[in-house]
Residue frames relative to the residue before (quaternion, step in Angstrom):
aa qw qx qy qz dx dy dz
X 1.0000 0.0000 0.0000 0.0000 0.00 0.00 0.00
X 0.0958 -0.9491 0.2457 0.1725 3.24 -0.75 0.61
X 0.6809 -0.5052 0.1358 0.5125 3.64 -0.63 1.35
X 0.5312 -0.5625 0.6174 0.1423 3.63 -1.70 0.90
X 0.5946 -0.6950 0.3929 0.0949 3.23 -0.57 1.18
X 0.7834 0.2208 -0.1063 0.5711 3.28 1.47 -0.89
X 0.4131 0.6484 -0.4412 0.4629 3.44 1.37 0.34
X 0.1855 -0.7107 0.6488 0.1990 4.26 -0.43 0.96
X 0.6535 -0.4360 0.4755 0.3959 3.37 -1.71 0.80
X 0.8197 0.1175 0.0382 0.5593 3.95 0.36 -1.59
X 0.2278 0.5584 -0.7927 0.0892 3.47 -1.61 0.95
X 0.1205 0.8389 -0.5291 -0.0431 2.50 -1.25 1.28
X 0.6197 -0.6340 0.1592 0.4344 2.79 1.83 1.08
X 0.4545 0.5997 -0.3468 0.5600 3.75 1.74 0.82
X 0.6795 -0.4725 0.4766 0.2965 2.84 -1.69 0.91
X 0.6685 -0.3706 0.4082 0.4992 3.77 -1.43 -0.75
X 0.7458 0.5530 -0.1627 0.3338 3.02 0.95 -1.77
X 0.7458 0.3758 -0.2849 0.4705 3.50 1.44 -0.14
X 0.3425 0.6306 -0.5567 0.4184 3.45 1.95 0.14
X 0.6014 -0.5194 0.5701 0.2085 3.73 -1.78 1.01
X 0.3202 -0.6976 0.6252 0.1411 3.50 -0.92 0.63
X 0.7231 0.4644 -0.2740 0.4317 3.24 0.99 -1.01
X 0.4228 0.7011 -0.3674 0.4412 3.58 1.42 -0.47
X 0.6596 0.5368 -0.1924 0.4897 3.39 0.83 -1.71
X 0.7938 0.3467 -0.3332 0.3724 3.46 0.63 -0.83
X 0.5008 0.6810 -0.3556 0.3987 3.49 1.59 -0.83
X 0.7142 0.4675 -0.2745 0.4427 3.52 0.90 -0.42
X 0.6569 -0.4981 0.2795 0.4923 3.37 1.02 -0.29
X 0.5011 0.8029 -0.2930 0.1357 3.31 1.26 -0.56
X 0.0824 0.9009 -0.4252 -0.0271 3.75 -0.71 1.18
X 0.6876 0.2503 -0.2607 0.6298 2.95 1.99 0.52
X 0.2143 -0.7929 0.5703 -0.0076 3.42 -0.84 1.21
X 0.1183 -0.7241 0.6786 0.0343 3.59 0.07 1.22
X 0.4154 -0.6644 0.6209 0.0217 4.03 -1.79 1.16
X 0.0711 -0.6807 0.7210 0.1081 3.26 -1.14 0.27
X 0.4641 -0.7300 0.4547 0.2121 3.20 -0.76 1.32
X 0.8615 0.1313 -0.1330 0.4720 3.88 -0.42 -1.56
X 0.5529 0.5266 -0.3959 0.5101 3.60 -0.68 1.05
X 0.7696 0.4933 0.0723 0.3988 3.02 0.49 -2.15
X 0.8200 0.0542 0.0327 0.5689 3.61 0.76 -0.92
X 0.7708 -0.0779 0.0287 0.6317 3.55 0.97 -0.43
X 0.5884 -0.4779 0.5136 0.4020 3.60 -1.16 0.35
X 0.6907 -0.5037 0.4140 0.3127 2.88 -1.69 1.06
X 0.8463 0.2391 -0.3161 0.3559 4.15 0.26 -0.47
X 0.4299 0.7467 -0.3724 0.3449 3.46 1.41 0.50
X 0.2279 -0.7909 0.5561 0.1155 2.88 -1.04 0.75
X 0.7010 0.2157 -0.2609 0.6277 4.13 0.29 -0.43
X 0.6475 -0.5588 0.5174 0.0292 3.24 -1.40 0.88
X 0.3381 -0.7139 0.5517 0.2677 3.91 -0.36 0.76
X 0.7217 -0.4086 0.4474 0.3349 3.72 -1.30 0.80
X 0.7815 0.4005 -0.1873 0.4401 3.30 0.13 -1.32
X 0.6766 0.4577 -0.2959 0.4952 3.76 0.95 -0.26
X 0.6672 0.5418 -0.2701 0.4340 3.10 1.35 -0.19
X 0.4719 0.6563 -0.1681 0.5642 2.95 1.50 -1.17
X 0.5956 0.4437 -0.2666 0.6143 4.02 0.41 -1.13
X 0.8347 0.2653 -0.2928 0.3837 3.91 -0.19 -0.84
X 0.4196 0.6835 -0.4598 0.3812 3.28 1.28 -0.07
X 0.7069 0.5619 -0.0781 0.4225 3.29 0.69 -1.92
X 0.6706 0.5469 -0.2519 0.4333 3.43 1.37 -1.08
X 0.6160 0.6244 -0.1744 0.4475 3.16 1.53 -0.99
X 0.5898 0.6080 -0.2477 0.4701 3.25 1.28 -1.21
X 0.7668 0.3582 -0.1168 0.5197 3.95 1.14 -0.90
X 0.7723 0.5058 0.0499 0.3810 3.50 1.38 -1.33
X 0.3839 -0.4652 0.6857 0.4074 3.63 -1.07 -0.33
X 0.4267 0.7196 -0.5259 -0.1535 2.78 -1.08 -0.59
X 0.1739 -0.7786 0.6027 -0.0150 3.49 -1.12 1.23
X 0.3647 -0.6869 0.5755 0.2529 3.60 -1.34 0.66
X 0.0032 0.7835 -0.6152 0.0872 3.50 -1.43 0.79
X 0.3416 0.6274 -0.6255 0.3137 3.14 -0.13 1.42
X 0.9035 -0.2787 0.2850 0.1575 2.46 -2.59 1.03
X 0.6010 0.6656 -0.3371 0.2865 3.61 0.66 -1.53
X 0.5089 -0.6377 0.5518 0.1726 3.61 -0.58 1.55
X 0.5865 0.6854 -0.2665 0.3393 4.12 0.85 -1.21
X 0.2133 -0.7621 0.5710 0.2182 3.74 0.21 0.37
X 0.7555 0.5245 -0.1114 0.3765 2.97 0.97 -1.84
X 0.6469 0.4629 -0.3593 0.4881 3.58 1.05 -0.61
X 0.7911 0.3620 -0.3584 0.3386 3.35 0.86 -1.00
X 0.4945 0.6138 -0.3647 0.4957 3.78 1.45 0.26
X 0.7393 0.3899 -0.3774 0.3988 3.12 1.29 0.13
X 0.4830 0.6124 -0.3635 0.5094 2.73 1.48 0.01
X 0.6101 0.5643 -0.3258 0.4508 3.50 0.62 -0.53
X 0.6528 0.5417 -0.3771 0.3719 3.06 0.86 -1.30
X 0.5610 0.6866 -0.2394 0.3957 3.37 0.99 -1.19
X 0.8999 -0.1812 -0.1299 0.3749 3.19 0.66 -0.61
X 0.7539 -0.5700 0.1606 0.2845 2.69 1.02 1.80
X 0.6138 0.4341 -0.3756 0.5419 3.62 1.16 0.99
X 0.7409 -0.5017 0.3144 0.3170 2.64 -1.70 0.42
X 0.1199 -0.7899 0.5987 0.0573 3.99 -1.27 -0.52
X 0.2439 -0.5633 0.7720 0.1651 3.15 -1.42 0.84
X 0.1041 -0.6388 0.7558 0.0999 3.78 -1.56 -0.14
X 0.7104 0.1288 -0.2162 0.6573 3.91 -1.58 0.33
X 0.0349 -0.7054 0.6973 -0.1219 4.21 -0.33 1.03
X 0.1988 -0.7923 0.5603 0.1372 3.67 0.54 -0.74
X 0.1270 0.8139 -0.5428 0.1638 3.67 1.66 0.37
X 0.6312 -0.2401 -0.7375 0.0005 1.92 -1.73 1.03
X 0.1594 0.7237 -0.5710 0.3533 4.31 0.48 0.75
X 0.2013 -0.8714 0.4374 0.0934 3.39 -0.35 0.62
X 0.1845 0.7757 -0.4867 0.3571 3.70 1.73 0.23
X 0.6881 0.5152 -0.3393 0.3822 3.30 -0.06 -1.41
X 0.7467 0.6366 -0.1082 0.1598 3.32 0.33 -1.89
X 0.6251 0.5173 0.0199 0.5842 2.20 1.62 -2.20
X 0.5209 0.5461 -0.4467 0.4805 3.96 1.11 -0.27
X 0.7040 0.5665 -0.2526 0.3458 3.31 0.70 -1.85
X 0.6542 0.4429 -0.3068 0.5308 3.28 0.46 -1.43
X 0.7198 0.4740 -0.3408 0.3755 4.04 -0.04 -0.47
X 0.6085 0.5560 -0.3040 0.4778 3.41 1.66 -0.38
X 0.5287 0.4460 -0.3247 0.6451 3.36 1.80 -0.48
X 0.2553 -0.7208 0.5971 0.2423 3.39 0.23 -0.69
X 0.4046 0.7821 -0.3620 0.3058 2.97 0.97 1.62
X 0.4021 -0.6049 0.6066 0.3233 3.86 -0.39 0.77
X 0.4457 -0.7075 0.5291 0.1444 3.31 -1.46 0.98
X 0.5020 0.4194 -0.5880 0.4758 3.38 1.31 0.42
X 0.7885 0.4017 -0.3116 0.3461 3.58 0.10 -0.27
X 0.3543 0.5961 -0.3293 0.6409 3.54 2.01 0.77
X 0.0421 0.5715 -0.8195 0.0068 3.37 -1.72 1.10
X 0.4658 -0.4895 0.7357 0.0477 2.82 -2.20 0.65
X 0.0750 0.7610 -0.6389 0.0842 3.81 -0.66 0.88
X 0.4160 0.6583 -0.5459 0.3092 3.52 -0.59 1.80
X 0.6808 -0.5532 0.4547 0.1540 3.08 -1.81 0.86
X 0.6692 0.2087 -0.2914 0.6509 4.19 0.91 0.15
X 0.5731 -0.4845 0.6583 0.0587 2.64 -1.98 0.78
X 0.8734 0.3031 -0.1093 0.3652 3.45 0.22 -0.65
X 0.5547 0.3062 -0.3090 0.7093 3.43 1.96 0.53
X 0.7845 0.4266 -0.1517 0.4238 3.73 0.07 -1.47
X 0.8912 -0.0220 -0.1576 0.4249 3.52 0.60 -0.66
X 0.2302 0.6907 -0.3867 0.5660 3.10 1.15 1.54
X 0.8439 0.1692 -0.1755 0.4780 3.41 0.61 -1.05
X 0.4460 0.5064 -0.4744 0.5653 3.69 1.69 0.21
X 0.7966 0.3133 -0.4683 0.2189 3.71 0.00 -0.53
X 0.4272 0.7685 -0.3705 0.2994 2.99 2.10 -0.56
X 0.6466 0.5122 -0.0608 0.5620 3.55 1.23 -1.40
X 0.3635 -0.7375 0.5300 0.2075 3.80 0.82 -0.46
X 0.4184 0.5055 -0.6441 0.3931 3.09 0.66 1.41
X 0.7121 -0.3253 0.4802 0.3955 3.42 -2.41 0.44
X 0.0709 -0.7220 0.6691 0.1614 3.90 -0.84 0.99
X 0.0536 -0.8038 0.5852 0.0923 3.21 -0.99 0.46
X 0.0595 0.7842 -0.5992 -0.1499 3.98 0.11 0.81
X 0.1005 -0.8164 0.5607 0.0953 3.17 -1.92 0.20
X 0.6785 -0.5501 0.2642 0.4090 3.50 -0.51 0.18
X 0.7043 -0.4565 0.4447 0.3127 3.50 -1.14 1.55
X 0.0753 -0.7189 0.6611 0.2014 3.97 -0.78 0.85
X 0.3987 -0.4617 0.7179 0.3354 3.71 -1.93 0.22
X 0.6271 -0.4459 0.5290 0.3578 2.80 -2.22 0.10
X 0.3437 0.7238 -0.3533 0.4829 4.00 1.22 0.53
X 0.0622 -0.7078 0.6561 0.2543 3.15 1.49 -1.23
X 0.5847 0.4333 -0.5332 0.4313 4.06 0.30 1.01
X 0.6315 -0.5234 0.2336 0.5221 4.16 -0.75 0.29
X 0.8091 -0.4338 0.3281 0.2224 3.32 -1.22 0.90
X 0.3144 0.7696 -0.3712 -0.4136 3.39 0.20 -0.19
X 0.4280 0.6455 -0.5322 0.3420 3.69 0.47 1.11
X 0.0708 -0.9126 0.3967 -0.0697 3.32 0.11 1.46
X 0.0795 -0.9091 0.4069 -0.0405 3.49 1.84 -0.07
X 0.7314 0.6222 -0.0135 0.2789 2.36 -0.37 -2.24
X 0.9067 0.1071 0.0643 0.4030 3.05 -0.33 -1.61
X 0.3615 0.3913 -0.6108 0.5858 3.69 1.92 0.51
X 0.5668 0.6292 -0.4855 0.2169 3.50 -0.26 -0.77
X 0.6222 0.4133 -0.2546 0.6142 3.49 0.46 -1.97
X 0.6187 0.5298 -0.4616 0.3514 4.22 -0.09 -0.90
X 0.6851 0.3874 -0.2263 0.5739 3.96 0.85 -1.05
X 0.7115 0.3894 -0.4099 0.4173 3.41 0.42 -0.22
X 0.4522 0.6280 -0.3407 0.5339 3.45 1.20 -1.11
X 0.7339 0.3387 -0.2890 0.5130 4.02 0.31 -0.93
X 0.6261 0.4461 -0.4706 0.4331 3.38 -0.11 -0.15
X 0.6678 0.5740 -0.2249 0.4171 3.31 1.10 -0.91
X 0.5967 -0.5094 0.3877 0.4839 3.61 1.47 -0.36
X 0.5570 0.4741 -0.4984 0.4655 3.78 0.64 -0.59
X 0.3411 -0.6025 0.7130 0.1109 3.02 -2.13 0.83
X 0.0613 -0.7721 0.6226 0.1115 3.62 -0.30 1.18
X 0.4903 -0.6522 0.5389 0.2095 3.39 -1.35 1.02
């Protein structure tokens, strides 16, 4: 049978900062591609919570890892990068897979050995499963750098995603 497009490989209902690095690696993983607003900081933030930093540090230490997100903002999403000192795509066009498919080739990386780490169903883990990468979604962050607790969004895409066939965990 084959996998549902809108169904992520891992939810486990956890921020980034509590997703397992070593998990990522147990699977083969050697490139970790980011979504930025949602994913690491709320959508009007600008500086980045300790603990999210701290997580990409560690990721970095084992990983690639590159941010890729939707955001139209060159400038926000270069700062963000700057922060933590990696690379970025910006305007991704997700769920399109150009972008991705650039990134991952800048690693020179097969997409089985490639995850996707974001907060929507219908951009982030969509265009990894589209591409065969490891989806991994997680929970919307606050400026707290704890989960969000506006979750809209991503109950929404979850009911719609069901109707659609996807089993959300």
């Amino acid at each position: 049978m084959k996998k549902n497009w809108l169904e992520p490989d891992l939810e486990l209902g956890l921020t980034i900062q509590q997703l397992s690095i070593q998990h990522l690696l147990d699977r083969g993983i050697k490139t970790v591609l980011l979504d930025v607003d949602g994913t690491l900081l709320p959508r009007h933030e600008i500086t980045l919570h300790n603990s999210v930093k701290v997580w990409v540090e560690k990721a970095k230490a084992a990983l690639d890892v590159h941010l890729l997100s939707n955001n139209p903002s060159k400038a926000r999403i270069e700062n963000i990068s700057k922060q933590l000192n990696i690379s970025f795509t910006y305007n991704a066009a997700k769920p399109t897979s150009k972008s991705l498919r650039r990134a991952l080739s800048n690693f020179q990386q097969d997409p089985k050995s490639s995850a996707i780490v974001g907060d929507r169903l219908f951009t982030d883990i969509l265009v990894g499963n589209r591409v065969g990468l490891y989806t991994v979604l997680v929970q919307p962050l606050g400026p707290n750098g704890k989960t969000s607790p506006n979750k809209k969004t991503q109950q929404l895409e979850k009911s719609i995603a069901a109707f659609f066939g996807a089993r959300n965990k």
